[in-house]
BAZAVEX-64533 format. One line per 3 residues: number of its first residue (from 1); their letters; for each residue x, y, z of N, C-alpha, C, O, CB. Coordinates in Angstrom, 1 decimal, decimal comma. Glycine has a CB too. Layout:
NUM = A = X:Y:Z:X:Y:Z:X:Y:Z:X:Y:Z:X:Y:Z  ...
//
This chain:
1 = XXX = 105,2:89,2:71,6:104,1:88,3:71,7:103,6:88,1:70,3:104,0:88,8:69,3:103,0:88,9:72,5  102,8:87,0:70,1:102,7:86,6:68,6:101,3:87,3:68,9:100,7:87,6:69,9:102,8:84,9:68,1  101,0:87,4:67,0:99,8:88,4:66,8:98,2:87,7:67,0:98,0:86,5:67,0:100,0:89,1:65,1
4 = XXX = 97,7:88,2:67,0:96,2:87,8:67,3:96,0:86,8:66,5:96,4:86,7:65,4:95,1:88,8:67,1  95,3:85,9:67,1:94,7:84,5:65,9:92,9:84,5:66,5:92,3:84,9:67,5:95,8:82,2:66,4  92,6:83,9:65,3:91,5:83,7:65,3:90,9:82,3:65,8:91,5:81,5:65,2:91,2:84,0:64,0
7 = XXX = 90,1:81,7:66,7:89,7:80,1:67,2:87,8:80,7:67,1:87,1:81,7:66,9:90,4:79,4:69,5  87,7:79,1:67,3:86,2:78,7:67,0:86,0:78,7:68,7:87,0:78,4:69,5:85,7:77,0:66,0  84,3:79,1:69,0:84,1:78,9:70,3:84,1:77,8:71,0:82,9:77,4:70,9:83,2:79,5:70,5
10 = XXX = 84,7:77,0:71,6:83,9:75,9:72,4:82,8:75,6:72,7:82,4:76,2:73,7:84,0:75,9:73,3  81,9:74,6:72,3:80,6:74,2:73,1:80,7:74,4:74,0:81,8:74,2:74,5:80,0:73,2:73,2  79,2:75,0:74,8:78,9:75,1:75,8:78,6:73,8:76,2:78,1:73,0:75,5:78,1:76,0:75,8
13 = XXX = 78,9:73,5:77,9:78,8:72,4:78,6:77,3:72,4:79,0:76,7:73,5:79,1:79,8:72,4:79,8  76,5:70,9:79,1:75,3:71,4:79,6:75,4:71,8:81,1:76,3:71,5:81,9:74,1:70,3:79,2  74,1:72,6:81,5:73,9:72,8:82,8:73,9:71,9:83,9:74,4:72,2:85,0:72,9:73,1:82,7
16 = XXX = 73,7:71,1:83,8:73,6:70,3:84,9:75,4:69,7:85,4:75,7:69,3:86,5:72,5:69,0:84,5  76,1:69,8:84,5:77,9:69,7:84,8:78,2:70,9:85,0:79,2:70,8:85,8:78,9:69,2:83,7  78,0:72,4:84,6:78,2:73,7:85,2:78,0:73,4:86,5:79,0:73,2:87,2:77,5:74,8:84,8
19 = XXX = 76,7:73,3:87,0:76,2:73,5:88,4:76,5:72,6:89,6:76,1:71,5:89,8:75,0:73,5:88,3  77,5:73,4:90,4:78,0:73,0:91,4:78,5:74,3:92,5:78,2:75,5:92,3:79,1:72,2:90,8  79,4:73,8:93,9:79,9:74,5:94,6:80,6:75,9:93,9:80,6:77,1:94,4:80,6:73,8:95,3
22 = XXX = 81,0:75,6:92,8:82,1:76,8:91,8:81,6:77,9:91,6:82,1:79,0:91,9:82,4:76,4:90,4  80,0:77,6:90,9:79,1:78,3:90,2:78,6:79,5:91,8:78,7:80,8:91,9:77,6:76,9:89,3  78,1:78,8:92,7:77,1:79,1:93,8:78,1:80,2:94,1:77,8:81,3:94,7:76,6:77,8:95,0
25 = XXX = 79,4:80,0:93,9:80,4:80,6:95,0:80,8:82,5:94,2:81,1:83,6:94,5:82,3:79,3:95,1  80,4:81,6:93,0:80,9:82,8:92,1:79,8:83,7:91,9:80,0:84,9:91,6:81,6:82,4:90,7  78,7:83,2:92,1:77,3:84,2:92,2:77,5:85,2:93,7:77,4:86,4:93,7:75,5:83,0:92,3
28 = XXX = 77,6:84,8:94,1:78,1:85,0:96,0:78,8:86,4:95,2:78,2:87,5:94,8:79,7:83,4:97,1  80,2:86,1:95,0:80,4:87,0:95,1:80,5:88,1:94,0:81,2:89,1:94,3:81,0:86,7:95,8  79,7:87,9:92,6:79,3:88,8:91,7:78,6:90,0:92,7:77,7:89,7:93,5:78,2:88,0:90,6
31 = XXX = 79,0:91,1:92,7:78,3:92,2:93,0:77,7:91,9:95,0:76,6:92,3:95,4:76,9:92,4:91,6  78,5:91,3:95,6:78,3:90,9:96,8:78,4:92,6:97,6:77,5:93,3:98,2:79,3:89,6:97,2  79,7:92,9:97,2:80,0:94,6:97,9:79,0:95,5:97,7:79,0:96,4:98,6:81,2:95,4:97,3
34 = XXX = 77,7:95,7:96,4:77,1:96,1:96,6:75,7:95,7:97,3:74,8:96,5:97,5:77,3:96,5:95,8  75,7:94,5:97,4:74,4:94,1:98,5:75,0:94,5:99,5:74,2:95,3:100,2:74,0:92,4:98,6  75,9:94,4:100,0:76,4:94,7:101,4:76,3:96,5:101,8:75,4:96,9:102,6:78,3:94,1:101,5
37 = XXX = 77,3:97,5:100,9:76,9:97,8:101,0:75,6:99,5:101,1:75,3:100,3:101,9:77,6:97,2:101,1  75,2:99,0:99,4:74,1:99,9:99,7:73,0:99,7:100,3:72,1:100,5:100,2:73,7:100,3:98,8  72,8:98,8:101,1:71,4:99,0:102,1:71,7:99,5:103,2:71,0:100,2:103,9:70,7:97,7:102,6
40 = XXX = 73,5:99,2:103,4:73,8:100,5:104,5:73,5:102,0:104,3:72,9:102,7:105,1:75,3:100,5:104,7  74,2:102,5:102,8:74,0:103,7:102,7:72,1:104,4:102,6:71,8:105,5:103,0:74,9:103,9:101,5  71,4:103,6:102,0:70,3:103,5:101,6:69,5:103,7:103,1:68,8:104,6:103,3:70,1:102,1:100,7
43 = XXX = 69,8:102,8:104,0:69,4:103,4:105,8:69,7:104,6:106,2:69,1:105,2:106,9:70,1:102,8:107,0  71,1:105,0:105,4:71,1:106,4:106,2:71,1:107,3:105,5:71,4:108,3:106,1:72,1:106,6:106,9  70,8:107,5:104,0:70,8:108,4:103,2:69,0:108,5:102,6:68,5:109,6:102,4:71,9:108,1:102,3
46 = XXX = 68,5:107,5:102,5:67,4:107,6:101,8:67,8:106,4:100,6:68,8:105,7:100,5:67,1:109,2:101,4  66,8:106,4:99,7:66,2:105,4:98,2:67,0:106,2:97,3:67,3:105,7:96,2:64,1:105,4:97,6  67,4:107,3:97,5:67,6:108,8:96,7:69,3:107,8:95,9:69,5:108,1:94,7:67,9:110,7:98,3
49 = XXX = 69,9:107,2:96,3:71,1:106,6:95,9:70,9:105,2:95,3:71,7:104,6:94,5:72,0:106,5:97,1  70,0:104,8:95,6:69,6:103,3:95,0:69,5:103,0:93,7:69,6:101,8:93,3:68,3:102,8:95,2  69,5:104,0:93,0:69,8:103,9:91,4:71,6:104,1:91,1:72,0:104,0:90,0:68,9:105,4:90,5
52 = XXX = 72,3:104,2:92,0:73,9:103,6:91,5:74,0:102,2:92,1:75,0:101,5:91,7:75,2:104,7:92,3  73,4:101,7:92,8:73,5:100,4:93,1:72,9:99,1:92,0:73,1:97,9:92,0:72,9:100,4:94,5  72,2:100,1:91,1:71,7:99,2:89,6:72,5:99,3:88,8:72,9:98,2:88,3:70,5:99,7:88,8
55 = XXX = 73,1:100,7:88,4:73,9:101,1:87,4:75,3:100,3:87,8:76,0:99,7:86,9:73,8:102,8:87,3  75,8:100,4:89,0:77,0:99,5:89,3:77,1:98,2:89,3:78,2:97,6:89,3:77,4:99,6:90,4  75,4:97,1:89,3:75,7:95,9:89,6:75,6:95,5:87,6:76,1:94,5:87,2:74,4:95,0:91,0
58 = XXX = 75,0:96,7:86,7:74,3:96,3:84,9:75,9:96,3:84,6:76,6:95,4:84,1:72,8:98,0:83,7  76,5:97,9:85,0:78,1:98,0:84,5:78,7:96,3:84,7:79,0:95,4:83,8:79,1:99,4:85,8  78,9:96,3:85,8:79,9:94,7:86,5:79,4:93,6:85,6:80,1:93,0:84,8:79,5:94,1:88,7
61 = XXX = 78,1:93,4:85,7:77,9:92,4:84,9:78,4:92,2:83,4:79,2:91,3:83,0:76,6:92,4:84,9  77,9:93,3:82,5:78,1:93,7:81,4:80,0:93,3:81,3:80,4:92,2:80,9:77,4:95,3:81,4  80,5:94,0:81,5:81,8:94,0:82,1:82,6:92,4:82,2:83,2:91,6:81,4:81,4:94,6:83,6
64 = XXX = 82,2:92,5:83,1:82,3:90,5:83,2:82,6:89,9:82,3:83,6:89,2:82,1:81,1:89,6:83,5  81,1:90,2:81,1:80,9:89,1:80,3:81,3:89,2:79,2:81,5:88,2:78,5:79,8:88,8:80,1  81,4:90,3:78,7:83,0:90,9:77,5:84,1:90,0:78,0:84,4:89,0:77,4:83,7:92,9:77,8
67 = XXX = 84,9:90,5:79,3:86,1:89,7:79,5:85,8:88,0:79,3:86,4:87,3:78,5:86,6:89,9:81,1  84,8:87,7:79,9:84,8:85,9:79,9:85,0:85,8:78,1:86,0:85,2:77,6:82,8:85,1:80,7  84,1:86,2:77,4:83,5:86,2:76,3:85,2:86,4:75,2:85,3:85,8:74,1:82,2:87,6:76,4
70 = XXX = 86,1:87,2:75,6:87,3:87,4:75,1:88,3:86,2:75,5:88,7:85,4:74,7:87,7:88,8:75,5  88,5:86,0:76,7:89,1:84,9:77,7:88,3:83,4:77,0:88,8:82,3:77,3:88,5:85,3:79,7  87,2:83,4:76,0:86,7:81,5:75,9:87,2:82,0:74,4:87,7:81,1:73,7:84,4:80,6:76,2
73 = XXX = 87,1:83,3:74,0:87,6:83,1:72,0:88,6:83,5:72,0:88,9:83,8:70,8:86,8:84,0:70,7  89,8:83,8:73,0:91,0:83,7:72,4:92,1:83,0:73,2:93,1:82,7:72,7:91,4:85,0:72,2  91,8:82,6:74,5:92,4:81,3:75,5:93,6:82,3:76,1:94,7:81,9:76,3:93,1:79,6:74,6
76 = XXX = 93,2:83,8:76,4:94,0:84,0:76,9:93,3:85,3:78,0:92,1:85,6:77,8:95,1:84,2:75,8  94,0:85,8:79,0:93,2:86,8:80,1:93,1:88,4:79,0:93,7:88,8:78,0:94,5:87,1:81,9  92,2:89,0:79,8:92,1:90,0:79,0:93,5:90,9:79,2:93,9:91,4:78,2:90,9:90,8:79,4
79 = XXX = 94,1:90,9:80,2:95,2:91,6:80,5:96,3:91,3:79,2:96,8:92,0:78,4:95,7:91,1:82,1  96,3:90,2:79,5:97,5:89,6:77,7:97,0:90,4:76,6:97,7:91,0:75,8:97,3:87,7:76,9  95,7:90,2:76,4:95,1:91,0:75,3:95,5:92,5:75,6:95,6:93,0:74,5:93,5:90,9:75,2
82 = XXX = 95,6:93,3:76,5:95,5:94,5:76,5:96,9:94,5:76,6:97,4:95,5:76,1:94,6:95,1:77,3  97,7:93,9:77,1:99,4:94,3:76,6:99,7:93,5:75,1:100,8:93,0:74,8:100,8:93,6:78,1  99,0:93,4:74,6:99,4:93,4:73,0:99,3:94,5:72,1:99,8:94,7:71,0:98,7:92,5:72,4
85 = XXX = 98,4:95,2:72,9:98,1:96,7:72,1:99,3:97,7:72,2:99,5:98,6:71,4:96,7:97,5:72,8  100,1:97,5:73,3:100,9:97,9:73,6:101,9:98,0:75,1:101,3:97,7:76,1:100,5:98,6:73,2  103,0:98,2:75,3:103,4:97,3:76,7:103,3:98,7:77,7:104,0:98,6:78,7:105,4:96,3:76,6
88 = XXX = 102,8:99,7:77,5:102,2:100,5:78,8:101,1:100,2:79,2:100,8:101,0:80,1:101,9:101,8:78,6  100,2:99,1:79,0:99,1:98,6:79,5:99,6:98,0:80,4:99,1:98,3:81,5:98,3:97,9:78,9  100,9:97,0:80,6:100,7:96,3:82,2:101,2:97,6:82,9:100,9:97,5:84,1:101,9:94,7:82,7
91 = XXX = 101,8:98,6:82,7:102,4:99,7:84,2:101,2:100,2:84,1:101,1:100,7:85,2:103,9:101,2:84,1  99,9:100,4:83,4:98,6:101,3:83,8:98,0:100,1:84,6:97,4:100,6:85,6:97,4:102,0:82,2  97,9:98,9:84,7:96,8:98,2:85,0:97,8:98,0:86,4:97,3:98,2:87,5:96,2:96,8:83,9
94 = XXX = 99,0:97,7:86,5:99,6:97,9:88,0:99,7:99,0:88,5:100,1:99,0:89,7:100,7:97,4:88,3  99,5:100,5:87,7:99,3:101,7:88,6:97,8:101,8:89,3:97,6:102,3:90,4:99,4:102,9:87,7  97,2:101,3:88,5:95,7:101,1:88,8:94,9:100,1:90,4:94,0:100,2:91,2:95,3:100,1:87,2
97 = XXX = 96,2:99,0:90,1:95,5:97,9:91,3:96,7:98,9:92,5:96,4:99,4:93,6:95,8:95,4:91,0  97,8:98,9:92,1:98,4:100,2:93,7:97,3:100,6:94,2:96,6:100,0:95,0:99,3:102,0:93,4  97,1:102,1:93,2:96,7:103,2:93,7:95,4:102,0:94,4:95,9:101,2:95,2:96,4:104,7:92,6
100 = XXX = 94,0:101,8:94,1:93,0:100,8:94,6:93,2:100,5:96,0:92,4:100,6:96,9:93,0:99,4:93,7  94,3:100,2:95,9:94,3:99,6:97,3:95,2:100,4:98,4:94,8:100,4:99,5:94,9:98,1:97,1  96,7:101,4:97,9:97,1:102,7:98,5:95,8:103,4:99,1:95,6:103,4:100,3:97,9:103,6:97,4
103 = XXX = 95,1:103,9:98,4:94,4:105,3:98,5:93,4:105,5:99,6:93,3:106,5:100,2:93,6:105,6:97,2  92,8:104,3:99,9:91,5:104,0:100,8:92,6:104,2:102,0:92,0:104,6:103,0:90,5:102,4:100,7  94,0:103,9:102,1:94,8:103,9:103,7:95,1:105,0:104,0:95,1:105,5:105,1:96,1:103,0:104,0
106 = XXX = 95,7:105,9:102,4:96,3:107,5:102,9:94,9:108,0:103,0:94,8:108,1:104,2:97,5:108,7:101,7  93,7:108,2:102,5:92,6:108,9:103,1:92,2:108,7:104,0:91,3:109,4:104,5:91,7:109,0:102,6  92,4:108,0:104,4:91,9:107,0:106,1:92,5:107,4:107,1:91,8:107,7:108,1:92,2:105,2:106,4
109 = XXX = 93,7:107,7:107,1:94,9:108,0:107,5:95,2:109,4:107,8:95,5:109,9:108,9:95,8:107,5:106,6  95,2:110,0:106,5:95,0:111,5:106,0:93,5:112,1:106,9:93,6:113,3:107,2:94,8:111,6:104,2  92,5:111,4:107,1:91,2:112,0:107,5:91,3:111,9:109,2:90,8:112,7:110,0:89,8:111,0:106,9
112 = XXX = 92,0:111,1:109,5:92,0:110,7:110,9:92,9:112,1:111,6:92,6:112,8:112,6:92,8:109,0:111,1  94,3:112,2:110,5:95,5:113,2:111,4:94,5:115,0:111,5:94,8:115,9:112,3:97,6:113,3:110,2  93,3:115,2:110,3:93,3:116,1:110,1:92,0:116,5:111,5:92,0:117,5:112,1:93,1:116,2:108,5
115 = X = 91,2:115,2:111,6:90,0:115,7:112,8:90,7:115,4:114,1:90,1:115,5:115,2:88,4:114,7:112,7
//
């Protein structure tokens, strides 16, 4: 891969051409899993947990806006960026989305044969 370059940021578009179906859809589903579901846990546990449902929606955000922020000043996904550092970053980031999505079926699975 060729080495890092430096670009100027893009103007920002005004508001009123951002705002559309795109925008609404993508607020939706910013931190939607945790609206959903800590009021479940929050019914049956108590308020006592309601402070990871802050700390998880400040993380995500925060989070987000680094990547976007990298993704508009270098025109490329963060993932490209992180296999430039070195090429064991794509086998960690596809060990990563496996396991994510493996693990919730063998514990599911695993919990069911054991009760």
């Amino acid at each position: 891969m060729p080495a890092f370059k430096v670009a100027q940021l893009p103007e920002p578009q005004p508001l009123r051409r951002v705002l559309g179906p795109g925008v609404i859809a993508a607020g939706v589903g910013l931190a939607s899993g945790e609206f959903v579901i800590w009021p479940y846990i929050s019914a049956n546990v108590g308020l006592v947990f309601l402070w990871a449902a802050v700390v998880g929606v400040v993380a995500q955000f925060f989070l987000n806006m680094e990547i976007e922020r990298y993704t508009l000043a270098t025109g490329e996904t963060a993932l490209t960026g992180f296999s430039r550092l070195g090429r064991h970053w794509g086998i960690v980031f596809a060990l990563m989305a496996l396991l994510a999505n493996i693990w919730p079926g063998w514990a599911t699975s695993s919990a069911t044969v054991f009760t």
